[in-house]
Phi, psi and omega in degrees: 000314186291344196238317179297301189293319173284002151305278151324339180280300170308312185286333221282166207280147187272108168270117159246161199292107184334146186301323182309292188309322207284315158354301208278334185276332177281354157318302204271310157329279154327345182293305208282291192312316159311321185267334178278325159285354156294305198293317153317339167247047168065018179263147143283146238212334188297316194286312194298319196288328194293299197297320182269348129321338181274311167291340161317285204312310167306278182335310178270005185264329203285321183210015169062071188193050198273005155306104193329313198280320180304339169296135182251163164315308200300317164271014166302324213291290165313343183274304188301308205278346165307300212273348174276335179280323181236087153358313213285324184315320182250071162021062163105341215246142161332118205275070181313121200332308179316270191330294164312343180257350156306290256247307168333282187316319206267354207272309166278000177276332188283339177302307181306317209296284180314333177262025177252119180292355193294338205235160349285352202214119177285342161303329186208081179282183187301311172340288212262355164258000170293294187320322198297302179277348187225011184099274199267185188223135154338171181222155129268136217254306177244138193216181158326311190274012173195042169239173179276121169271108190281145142206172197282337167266335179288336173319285190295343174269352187251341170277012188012059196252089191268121162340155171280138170276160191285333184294340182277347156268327178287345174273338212263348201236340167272225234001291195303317201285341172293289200286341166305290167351286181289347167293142184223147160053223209284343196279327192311286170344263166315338182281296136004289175292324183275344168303314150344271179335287177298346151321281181340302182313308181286351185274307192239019172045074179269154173275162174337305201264315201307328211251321163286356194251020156310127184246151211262154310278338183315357210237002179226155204232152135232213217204129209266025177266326181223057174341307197309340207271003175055202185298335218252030167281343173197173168210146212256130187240113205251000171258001204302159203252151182258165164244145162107351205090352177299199198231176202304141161269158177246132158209202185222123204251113151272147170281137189258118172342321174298325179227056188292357189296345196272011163291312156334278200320299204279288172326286199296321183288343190243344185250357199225314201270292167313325180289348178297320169284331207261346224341257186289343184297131164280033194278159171268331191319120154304324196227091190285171194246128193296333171306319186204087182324335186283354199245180195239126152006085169295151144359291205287314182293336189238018111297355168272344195267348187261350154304315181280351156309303221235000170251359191275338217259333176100044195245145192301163166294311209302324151259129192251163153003305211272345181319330202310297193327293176335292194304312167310265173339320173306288183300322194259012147323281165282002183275351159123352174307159168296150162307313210258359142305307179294299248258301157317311165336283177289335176079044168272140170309287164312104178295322153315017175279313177301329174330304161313323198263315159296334207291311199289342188295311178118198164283336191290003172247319174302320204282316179302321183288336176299292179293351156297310183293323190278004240219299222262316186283320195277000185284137172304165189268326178277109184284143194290335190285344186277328182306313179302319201293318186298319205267347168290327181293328178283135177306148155333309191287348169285015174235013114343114141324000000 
């Protein structure tokens, strides 16, 4: 009986596997592969995997066709130019040039990857096993000729991320501070917290993600060049945005003179203000989220809390959250820093990186800087008072012949 069956086994007929699973699995394959070969140079691999996934989705809802070798130039095209025309896509919000030559970049760097004969196997890479099993072979899809040609003034004129003018920061800020005022009860707290946050941005020109995802106390340095300044002489930034696909740089934000008042800010809020948000939670989050003390502040709730921010105050959409940033690079640009002060600050690879943030000023940021300079050439090296002080200390008679 035990022989009759195994028998039975070995003759019954093999169902073989639809093209769809084998599909999905040399997909998943192509995944794997991809994130492992980042992951050997040190890149992180999750945003590139996410976007191309995300064009998978579209692609098959749109032409069934969620697969690399089924992909064409014409939907790469179509995809970019649906999200640059319909907003309702990136969920209301405007699609930005930067952001569309992100979305390009990461689609065609995973593209090269699958049309590279070396992977997975150089006897048989994806090309040719694609070709064997489904008919085709991959594209890359975005190329020189049909991507967003990034540079630094076309950047600054379509993303239209202008500084804040100081009157326009001195209002975003009596506001906020207006609204801890007008807050009653558990609302008083989160209102608090967001004043902060936005302080923050501007004191140390941080990116978004950089600033919500700080953590208590580690994440604050101080510093024994500048006592005054307590715990709050820096702050270690363990999320700095990477290039190329790499994965977050860390780097360390000096408090600056200019805007050293966010030491106060930064005291009261971590010492009065945060336990309030954290109630029983042991989270490290500087800025918990008031739902759940255990999280950390999302993305998503503080672009809505800086939209009802900026329709309550009548400030246009072109300005956003990042403005902070602008603004920051701006000001001490013109307050006489070095660019490569700055520039280490903000965490640009690049000093032509600054380009973006300046191009767009005009003359009333050129004028400023002038006079910064001529204000600097022209200060004596000597102060007059110390001169007089020297020649009353010498006796008379040494000016005696």
């Amino acid at each position: 009986m035990g022989r009759t069956a195994t028998a039975l086994r070995i003759v019954a007929p093999v169902v073989p596997i639809s093209l769809a699973v084998a599909g999905e699995a040399v997909f998943q394959s192509m995944i794997r592969g991809f994130a492992a070969r980042c992951g050997s140079r040190g890149y992180d691999a999750s945003f590139t995997i996410g976007v191309v996934q995300r064009f998978s989705r579209w692609a098959d809802a749109h032409f069934e066709a969620p697969y690399p070798w089924q992909w064409t130039r014409a939907m790469g095209e179509i995809w970019i130019d649906e999200l640059w025309r319909l907003p309702s896509l990136e969920g209301g919000r405007e699609l930005e040039l930067t952001t569309a030559g992100g979305y390009q970049g990461q689609v065609r760097r995973f593209c090269e990857y699958v049309c590279d004969t070396d992977y997975p196997d150089p006897h048989a890479p994806w090309t040719l096993q694609c070709q064997q099993q489904f008919g085709r072979g991959p594209i890359v899809i975005f190329d020189s000729l049909n991507s967003i040609k990034r540079s630094a003034d076309s950047q600054s004129r379509q993303t239209k991320r202008l500084p804040f003018s100081r009157a326009m920061l001195t209002q975003i800020f009596d506001y906020l501070d207006d609204r801890i005022e007008a807050a009653k009860g558990k609302s008083k707290a989160p209102a608090a917290r967001d004043a902060a946050i936005f302080k923050l941005f501007y004191a140390y020109g941080i990116r978004n993600t950089e600033g919500r995802l700080l953590v208590n106390p580690h994440d604050f340095s101080p510093s024994a060049e500048f006592p005054d300044y307590g715990q709050y002489a820096g702050i270690w930034i363990r999320h700095g945005k990477g290039s190329n696909g790499s994965g977050p740089k860390t780097r360390f934000v000096r408090t600056v003179p200019k805007f050293d008042w966010v030491v106060r800010v930064l005291h009261e809020y971590v010492h009065f203000v945060r336990p309030r948000l954290l109630g029983d939670s042991a989270s490290t989050a500087l800025f918990p989220s008031e739902k759940n003390g255990k999280s950390f502040l999302s993305l998503t709730a503080l672009d809505d809390i800086w939209a009802k921010i900026r329709d309550e105050l009548g400030i246009g959409p072109e300005f956003k959250i990042h403005c902070f940033r602008h603004s920051y690079m701006t000001h001490l640009i013109e307050a006489g820093y070095p660019a490569k002060f700055i520039q280490l600050q903000v965490g640009h690879t690049h000093l032509g990186s600054m380009a973006t943030y300046t191009s767009s000023l005009g003359d009333p940021f050129l004028n400023a800087v002038m006079r910064h300079a001529h204000a600097q050439m022209l200060k004596p090296l000597i102060d007059p008072a110390d001169i007089a002080a020297v020649a009353d200390a010498i006796p008379d008679e040494y000016w005696k012949p």
